[in-house]
C-alpha positions as CSV (number, residue, x, y, z in Angstrom):
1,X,24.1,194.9,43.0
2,X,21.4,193.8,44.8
3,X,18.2,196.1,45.5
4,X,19.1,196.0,49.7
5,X,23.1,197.1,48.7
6,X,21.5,199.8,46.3
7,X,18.9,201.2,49.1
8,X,22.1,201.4,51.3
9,X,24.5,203.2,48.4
10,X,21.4,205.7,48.0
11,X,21.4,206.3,51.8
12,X,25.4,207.1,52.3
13,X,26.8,210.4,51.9
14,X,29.2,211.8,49.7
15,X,32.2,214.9,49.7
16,X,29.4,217.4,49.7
17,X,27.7,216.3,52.8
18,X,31.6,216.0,54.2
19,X,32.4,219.3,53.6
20,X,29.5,220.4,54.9
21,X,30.2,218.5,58.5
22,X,32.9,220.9,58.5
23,X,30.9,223.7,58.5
24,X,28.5,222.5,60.9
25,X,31.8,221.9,63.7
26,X,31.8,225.5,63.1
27,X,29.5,226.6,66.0
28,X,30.0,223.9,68.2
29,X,33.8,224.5,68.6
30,X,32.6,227.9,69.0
31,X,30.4,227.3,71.4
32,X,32.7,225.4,73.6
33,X,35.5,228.0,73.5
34,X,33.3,230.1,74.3
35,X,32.3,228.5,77.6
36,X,36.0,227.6,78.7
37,X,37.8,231.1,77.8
38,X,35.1,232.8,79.9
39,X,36.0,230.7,83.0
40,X,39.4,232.1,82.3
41,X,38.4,235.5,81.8
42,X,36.7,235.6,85.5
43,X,39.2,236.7,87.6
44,X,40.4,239.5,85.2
45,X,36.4,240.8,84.2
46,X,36.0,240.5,88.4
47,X,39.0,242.8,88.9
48,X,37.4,245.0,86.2
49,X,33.6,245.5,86.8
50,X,33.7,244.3,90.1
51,X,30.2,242.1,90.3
52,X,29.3,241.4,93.5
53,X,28.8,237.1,94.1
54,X,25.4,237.0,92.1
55,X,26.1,239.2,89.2
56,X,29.1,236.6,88.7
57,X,27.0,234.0,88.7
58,X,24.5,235.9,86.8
59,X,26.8,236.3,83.7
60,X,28.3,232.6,83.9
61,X,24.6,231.1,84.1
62,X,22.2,233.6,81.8
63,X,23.8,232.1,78.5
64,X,23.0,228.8,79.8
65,X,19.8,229.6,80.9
66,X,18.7,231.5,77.5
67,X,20.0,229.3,75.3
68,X,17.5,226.7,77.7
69,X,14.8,228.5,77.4
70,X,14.7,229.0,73.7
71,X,16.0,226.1,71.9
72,X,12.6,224.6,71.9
73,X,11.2,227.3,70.0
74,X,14.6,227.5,68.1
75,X,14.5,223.8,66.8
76,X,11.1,224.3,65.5
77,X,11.4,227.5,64.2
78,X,14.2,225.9,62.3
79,X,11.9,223.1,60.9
80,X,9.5,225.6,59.2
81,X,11.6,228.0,58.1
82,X,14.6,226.1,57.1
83,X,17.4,224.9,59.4
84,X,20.5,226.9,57.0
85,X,18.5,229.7,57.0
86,X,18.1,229.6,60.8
87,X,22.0,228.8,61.3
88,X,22.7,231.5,59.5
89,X,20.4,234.3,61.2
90,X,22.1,233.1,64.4
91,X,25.4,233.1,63.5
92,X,25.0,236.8,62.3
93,X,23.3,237.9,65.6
94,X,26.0,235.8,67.8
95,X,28.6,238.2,66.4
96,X,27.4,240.9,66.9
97,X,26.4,240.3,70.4
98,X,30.2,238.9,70.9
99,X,31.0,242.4,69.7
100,X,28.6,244.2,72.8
101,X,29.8,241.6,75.3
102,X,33.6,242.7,74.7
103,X,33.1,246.2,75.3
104,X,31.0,245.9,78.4
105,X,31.7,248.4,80.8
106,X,29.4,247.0,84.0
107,X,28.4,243.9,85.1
108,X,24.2,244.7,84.1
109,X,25.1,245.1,80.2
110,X,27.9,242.6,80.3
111,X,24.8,240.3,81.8
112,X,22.6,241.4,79.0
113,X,24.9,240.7,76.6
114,X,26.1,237.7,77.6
115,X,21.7,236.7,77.1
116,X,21.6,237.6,73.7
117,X,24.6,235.6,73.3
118,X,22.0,232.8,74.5
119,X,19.2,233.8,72.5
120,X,21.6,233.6,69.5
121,X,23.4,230.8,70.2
122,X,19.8,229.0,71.1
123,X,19.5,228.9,67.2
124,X,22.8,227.3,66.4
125,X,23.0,223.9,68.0
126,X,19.4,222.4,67.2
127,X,20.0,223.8,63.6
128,X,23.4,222.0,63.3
129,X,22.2,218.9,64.6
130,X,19.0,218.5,62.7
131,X,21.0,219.4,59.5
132,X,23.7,216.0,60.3
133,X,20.7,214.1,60.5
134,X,19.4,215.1,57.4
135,X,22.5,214.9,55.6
136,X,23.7,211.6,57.0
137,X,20.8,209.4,56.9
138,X,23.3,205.9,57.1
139,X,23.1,205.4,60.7
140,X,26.5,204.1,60.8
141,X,27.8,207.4,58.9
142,X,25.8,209.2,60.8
143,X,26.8,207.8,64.3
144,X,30.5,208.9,62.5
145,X,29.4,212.6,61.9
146,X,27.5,213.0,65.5
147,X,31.1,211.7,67.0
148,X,33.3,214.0,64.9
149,X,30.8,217.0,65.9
150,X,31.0,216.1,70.0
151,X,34.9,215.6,69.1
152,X,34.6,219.1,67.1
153,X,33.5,220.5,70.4
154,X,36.3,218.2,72.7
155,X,38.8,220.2,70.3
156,X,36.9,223.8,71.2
157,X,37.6,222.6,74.7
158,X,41.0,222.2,74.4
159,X,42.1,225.4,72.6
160,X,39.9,227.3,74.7
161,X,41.7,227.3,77.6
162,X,45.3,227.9,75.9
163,X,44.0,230.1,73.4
164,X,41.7,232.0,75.7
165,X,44.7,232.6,78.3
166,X,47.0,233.7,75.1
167,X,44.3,236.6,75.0
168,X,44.0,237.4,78.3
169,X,48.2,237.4,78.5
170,X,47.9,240.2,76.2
171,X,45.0,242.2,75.8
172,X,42.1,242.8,78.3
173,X,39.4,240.2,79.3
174,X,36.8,240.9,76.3
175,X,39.1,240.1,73.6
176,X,38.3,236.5,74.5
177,X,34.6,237.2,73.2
178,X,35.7,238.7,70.1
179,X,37.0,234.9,68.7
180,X,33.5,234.3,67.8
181,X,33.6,236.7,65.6
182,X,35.9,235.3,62.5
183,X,34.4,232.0,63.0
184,X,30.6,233.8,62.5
185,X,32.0,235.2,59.1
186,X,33.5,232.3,58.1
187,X,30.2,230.1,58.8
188,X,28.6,232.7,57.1
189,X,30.3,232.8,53.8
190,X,30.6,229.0,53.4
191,X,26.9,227.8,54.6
192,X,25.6,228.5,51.0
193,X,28.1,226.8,49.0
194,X,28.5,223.6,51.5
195,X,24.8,223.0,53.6
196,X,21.4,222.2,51.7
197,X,18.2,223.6,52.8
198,X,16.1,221.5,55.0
199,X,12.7,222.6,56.1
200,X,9.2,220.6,57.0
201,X,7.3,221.4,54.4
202,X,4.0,220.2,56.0
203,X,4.5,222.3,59.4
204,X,1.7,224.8,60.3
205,X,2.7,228.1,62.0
206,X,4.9,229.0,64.9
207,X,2.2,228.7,68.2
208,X,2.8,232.0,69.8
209,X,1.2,231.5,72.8
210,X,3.3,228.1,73.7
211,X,6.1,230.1,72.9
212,X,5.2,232.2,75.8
213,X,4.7,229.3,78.4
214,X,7.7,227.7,77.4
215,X,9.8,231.0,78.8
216,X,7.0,231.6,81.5
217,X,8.0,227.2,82.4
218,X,11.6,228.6,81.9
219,X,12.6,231.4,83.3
220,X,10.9,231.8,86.5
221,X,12.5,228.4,87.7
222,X,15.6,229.7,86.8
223,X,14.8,233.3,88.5
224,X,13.8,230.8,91.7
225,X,17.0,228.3,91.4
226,X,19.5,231.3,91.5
227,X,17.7,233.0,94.5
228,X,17.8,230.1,96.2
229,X,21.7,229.4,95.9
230,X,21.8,233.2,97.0
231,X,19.9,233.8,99.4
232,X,18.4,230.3,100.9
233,X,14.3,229.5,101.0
234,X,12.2,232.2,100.8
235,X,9.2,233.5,99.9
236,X,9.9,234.9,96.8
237,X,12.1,231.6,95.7
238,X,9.2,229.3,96.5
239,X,6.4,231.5,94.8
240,X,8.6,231.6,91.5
241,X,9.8,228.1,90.8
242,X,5.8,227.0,91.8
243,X,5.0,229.3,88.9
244,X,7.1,227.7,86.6
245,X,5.4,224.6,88.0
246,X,2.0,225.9,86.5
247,X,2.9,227.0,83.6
248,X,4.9,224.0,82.6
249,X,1.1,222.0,83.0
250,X,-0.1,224.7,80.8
251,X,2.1,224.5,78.4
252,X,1.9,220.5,78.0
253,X,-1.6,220.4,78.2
254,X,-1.6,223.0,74.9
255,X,0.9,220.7,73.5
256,X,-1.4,217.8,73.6
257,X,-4.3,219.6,72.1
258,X,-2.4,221.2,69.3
259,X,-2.1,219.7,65.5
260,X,1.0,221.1,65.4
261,X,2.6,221.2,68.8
262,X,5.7,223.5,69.7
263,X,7.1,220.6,71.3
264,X,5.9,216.9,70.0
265,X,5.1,215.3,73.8
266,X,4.9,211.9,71.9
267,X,8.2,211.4,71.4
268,X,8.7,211.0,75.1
269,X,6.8,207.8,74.9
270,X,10.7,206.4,73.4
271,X,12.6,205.2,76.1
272,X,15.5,205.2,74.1
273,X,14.9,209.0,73.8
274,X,13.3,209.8,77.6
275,X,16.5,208.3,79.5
276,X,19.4,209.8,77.1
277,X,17.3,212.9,77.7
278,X,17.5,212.9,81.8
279,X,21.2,211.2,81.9
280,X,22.3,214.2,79.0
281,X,20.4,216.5,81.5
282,X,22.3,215.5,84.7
283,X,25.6,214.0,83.4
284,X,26.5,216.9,81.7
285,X,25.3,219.5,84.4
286,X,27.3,218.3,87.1
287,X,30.5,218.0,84.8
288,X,29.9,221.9,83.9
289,X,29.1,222.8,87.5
290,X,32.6,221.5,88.7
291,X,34.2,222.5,85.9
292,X,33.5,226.0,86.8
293,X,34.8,226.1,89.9
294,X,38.4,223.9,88.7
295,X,38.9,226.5,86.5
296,X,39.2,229.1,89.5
297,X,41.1,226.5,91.7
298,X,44.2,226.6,89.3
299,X,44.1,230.7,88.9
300,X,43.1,231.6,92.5
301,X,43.9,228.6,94.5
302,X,47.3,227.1,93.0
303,X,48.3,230.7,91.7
304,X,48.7,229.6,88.1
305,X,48.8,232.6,85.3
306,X,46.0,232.2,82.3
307,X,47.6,230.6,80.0
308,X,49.5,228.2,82.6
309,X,46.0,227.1,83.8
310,X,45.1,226.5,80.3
311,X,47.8,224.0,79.4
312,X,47.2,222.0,82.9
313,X,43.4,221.5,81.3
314,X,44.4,219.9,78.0
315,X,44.9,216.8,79.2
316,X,41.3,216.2,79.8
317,X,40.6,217.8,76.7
318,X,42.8,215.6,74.9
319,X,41.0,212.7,76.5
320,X,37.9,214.2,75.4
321,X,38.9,214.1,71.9
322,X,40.0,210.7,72.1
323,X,36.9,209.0,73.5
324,X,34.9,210.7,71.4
325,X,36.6,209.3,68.6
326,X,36.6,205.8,69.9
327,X,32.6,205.3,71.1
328,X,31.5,204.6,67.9
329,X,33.9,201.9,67.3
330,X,33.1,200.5,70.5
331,X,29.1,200.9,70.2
332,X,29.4,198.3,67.6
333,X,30.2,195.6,69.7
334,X,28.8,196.6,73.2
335,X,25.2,198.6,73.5
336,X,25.0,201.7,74.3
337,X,23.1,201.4,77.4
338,X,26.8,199.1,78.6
339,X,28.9,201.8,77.9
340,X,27.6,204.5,79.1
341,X,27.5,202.8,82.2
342,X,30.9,201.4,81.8
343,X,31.9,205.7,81.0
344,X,29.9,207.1,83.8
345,X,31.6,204.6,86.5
346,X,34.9,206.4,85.0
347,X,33.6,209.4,86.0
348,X,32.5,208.5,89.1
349,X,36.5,207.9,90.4
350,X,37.0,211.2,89.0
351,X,34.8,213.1,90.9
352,X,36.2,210.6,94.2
353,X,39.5,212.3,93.6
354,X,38.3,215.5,93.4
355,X,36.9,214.9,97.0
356,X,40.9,214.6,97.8
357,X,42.4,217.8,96.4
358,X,44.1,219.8,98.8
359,X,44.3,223.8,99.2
360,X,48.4,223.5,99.1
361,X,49.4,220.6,97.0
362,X,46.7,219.0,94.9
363,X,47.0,220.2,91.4
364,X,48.1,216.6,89.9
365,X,45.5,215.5,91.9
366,X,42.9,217.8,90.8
367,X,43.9,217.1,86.7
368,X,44.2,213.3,87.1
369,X,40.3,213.9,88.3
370,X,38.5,216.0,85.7
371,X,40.7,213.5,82.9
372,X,39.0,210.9,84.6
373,X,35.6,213.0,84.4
374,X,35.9,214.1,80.7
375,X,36.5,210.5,79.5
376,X,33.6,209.4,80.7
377,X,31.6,212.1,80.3
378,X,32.5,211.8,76.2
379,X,30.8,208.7,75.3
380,X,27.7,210.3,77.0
381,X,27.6,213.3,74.7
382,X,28.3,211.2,71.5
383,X,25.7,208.2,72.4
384,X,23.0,210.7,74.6
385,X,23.1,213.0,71.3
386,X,22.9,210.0,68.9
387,X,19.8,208.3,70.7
388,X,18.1,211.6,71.1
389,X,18.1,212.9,67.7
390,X,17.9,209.6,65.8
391,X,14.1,208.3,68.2
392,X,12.4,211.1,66.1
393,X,11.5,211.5,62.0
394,X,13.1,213.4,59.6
395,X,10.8,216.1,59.6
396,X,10.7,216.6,63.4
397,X,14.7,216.4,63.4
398,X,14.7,220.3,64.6
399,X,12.7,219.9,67.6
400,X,14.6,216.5,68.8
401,X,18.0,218.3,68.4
402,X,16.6,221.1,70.6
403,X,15.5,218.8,73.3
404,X,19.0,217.2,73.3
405,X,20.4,220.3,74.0
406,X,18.1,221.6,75.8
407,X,18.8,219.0,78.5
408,X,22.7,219.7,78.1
409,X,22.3,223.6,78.7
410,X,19.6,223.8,81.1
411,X,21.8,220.9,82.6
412,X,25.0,222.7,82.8
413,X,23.4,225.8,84.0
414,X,21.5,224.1,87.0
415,X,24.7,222.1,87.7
416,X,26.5,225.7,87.8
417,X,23.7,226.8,89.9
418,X,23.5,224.0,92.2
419,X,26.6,223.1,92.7
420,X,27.9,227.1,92.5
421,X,25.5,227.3,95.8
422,X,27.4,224.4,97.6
423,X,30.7,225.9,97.0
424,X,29.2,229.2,98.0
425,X,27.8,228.2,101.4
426,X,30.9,226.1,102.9
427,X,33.0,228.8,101.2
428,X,31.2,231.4,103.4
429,X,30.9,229.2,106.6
430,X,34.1,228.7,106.5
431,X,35.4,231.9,105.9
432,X,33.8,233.5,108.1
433,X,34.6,232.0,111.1
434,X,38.5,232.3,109.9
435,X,38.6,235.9,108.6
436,X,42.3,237.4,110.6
437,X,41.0,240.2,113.2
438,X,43.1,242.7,111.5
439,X,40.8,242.8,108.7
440,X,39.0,245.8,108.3
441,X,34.8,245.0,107.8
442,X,34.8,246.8,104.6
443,X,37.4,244.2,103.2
444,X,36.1,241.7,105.1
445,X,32.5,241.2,103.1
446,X,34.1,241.6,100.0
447,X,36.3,238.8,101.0
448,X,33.0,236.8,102.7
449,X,31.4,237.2,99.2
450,X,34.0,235.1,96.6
451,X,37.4,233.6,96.5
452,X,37.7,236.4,93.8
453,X,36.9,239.0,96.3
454,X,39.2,238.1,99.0
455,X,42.1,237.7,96.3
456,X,41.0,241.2,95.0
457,X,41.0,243.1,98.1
458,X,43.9,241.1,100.1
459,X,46.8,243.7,98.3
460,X,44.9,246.6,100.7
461,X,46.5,244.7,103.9
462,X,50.0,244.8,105.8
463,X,51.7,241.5,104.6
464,X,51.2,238.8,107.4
465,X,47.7,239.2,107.0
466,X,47.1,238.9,103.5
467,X,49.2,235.6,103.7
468,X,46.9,234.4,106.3
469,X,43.5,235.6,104.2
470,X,44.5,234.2,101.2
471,X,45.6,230.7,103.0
472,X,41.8,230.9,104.9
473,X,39.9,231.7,101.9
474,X,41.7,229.0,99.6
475,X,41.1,226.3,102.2
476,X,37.4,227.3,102.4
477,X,36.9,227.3,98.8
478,X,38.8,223.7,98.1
479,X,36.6,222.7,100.8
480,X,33.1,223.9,99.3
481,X,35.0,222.1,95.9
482,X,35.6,218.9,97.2
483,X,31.6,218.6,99.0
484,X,31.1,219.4,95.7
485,X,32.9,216.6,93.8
486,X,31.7,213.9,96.5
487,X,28.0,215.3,95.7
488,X,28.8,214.7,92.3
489,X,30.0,211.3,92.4
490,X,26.7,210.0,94.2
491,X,24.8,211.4,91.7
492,X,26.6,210.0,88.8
493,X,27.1,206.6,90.2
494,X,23.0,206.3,90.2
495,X,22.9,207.6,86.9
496,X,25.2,204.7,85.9
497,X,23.0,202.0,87.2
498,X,20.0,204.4,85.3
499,X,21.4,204.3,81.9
500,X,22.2,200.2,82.1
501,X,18.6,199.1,83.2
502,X,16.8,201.9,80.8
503,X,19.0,201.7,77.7
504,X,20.4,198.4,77.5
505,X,17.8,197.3,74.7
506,X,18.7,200.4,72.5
507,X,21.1,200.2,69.5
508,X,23.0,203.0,68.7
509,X,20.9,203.8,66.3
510,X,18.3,205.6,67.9
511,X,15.6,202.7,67.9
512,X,14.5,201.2,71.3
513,X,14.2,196.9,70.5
514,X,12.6,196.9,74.4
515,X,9.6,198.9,72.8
């Protein structure tokens, strides 16, 4: 055997490292499910707690938002202290807070709940994804695991939905939150016997202080972005998000002064690793945006029970799964910068059909569209991930996996956010100019809040018009949903052309040849 065939036998993993992968799909199929079976659970929480239009939004976007604003500090906690010992903290305190969610009893502590289910869950992503690149360092095994843990999470997708409206069939709308709960005991048993300890043994200590900035860069644009979709420019709006503004130079000018930086600014000089980073960021943000509001369309525009709903979404899960099995394959032969192209054009006529779906018959429509979405939207999580994690060293592996998802959380969430504000406002310009006479004003701004609303409070009326509510507020919402998907088609079709011209030198390894 050569000495270049024995380097390459030393780098490949073995059973251990296999076994271990499974572990690591733990969270992320988790995490997933988690997402999904809480779009599901809307309609039934909304009946329950009754939140008004921005305490729904409130507890869809704070777990985005707080996982967002700590998996920075997360990732790098993680690399000085030890990325299974991290995993494990977090899976223990993501339990427990599944636990608090399901027994919520009003939307403010179903809210809170839901952001130390961020705060948790901020600690499980970066430490699973620095641990695959530890453990994997082939980069053609590696590309492998990073594909079967973005598949791991296609497959949390898909049972989500059917699982998630099994529950909801059943038993009442927190149940859904208590599936984390085996899955954090079982992580918890096995992450011992099966994941090695990984830790940079030549970082300094945690920087306090740019842990503060990077929440005071967080959270006030987040405060600012969700006023806005609420309640339009304003002073308030305007005064936070230029806040976050000044804190954000702050906190990059510490950065660049500090030995050992929360956050390593030089590994934005990559390109490889600074345009997987914005195309993660805005790829994936609009996909969860619209996803939101498709998941409402089946249950409170076509009429479809929980678990019916469910079953009509694993189609594009299934396709999901299947590209995500197949990019690696395919990155062998064709860049990366190609295919993601090639994907995102996919997803562009996705979102173009979406622009088509009707209030009265468009449900094949509106699933032929989001398969079209989620296929190519897969080859973008496996290949964004994979470049992203894979432009930084070993020892830096925590803080890299945190910026990858960083970009896909903060991205979903501002996609949810900014597309949750264009459904809103043709939903209410609409609907208010067609609300039926008859309606009383008390049941008219509950329905002039949310489809939700009007579905909620259109029982209280004589029959003729509920029928005509119902029809008037599913027409405006399909219309605020299709904007939507048109918005989301010109975005992605730029983003295209973006990842062609900026990654079409970078191998799926990680390392940029244009540099």
């Amino acid at each position: 055997m050569t000495t270049e065939a024995q380097a390459t036998a030393n780098l490949r993993a073995g059973s251990r490292e296999w076994l271990g992968l499974f572990v690591l799909t733990l969270p992320t199929i988790l995490l997933a499910l988690d997402a999904t079976v809480l779009n599901l659970a809307i309609p039934h929480l909304s009946a329950d707690l009754e939140p008004s239009g921005a305490e729904l939004l409130w507890t869809v976007d704070v777990y985005g938002f707080m996982i967002a604003g700590f998996l920075v500090t997360m990732g790098t906690l993680g690399d000085r202290i030890g990325r299974r010992r991290l995993l494990m903290i977090g899976a223990l305190g993501f339990g427990l807070a599944s636990i608090l969610a399901a027994n919520s009893t009003s939307p403010e502590m179903l809210i809170a709940a839901r952001a130390l289910l961020g705060i948790t869950g901020a600690t499980l992503m970066p430490s699973t994804l620095a641990l695959i690149s530890n453990m994997f360092k082939d980069p053609r095994q590696r590309g492998v695991a990073i594909s079967v843990w973005v598949t791991c999470f296609s497959v949390g997708t898909a049972i989500g939905p059917v699982l998630g409206g099994a529950l909801l069939q059943r038993f009442w709308w927190g149940s859904v939150f208590l599936l984390a709960v085996p899955v954090m005991v079982v992580l918890l048993l096995a992450a011992p016997l099966l994941l090695p300890e990984y830790k940079d043994a030549q970082a300094g200590r945690i920087d306090l202080i740019s842990v503060v900035l990077s929440l005071a860069t967080v959270l006030p644009a987040i405060y600012g972005i969700k006023r806005l979709a609420e309640y339009g420019t304003d002073a308030l709006a305007a005064g936070t998000i230029l806040s976050s503004v000044v804190f954000g130079v702050v906190f990059a000018l510490r950065q660049r002064k500090l030995v050992d930086p929360l956050l390593d600014l030089r590994l934005f000089r990559n390109r490889a690793f600074s345009a997987a980073l914005l195309v993660l960021l805005l790829g994936l943000g609009l996909m969860g945006g619209l996803y939101l509001f498709i998941t409402q369309y089946l249950q409170l525009v076509a009429g479809l029970s929980p678990i019916v709903a469910g079953l009509w979404l694993l189609p594009a899960a299934v396709a999901l799964i299947a590209a995500s099995s197949l990019t690696p394959a395919i990155t062998r032969r064709v860049r990366p910068g190609y295919v993601l192209g090639g994907a995102l054009s996919v997803s562009v006529l996705g979102y173009l059909l979406i622009t088509q779906v009707d209030s009265t018959g468009g449900l094949a429509l509106l699933v032929t569209g989001f398969v079209l979405i989620y296929t190519g939207i897969s080859p973008l999580m496996v290949l964004g991930t994979d470049l992203v994690v894979n432009s930084a060293p070993l020892d830096k592996a925590g803080s890299a996996a945190a910026m990858s998802e960083t970009g896909m959380e903060f991205g979903i969430a501002l996609g949810i956010a900014g597309l949750g504000s264009v459904v809103t406002a043709v939903y209410r310009n609409e609907i208010d100019d067609a609300l039926p006479a008859e309606v009383p004003e008390s049941v008219a701004d509950a329905a002039r809040d949310t489809l939700a609303g009007a579905n909620a409070v259109a029982g209280n009326l004589p029959g003729p018009v509920t029928t005509q509510l119902l029809e008037q507020a599913r027409e405006a919402f399909t219309s605020g949903l299709n904007l939507a998907g048109g918005i989301a088609a010109g975005i992605v079709a730029v983003l295209a052309v973006t990842a062609i011209v900026l990654l079409r030198h970078a191998p799926s390894g990680g390392q940029d040849e244009g540099d």
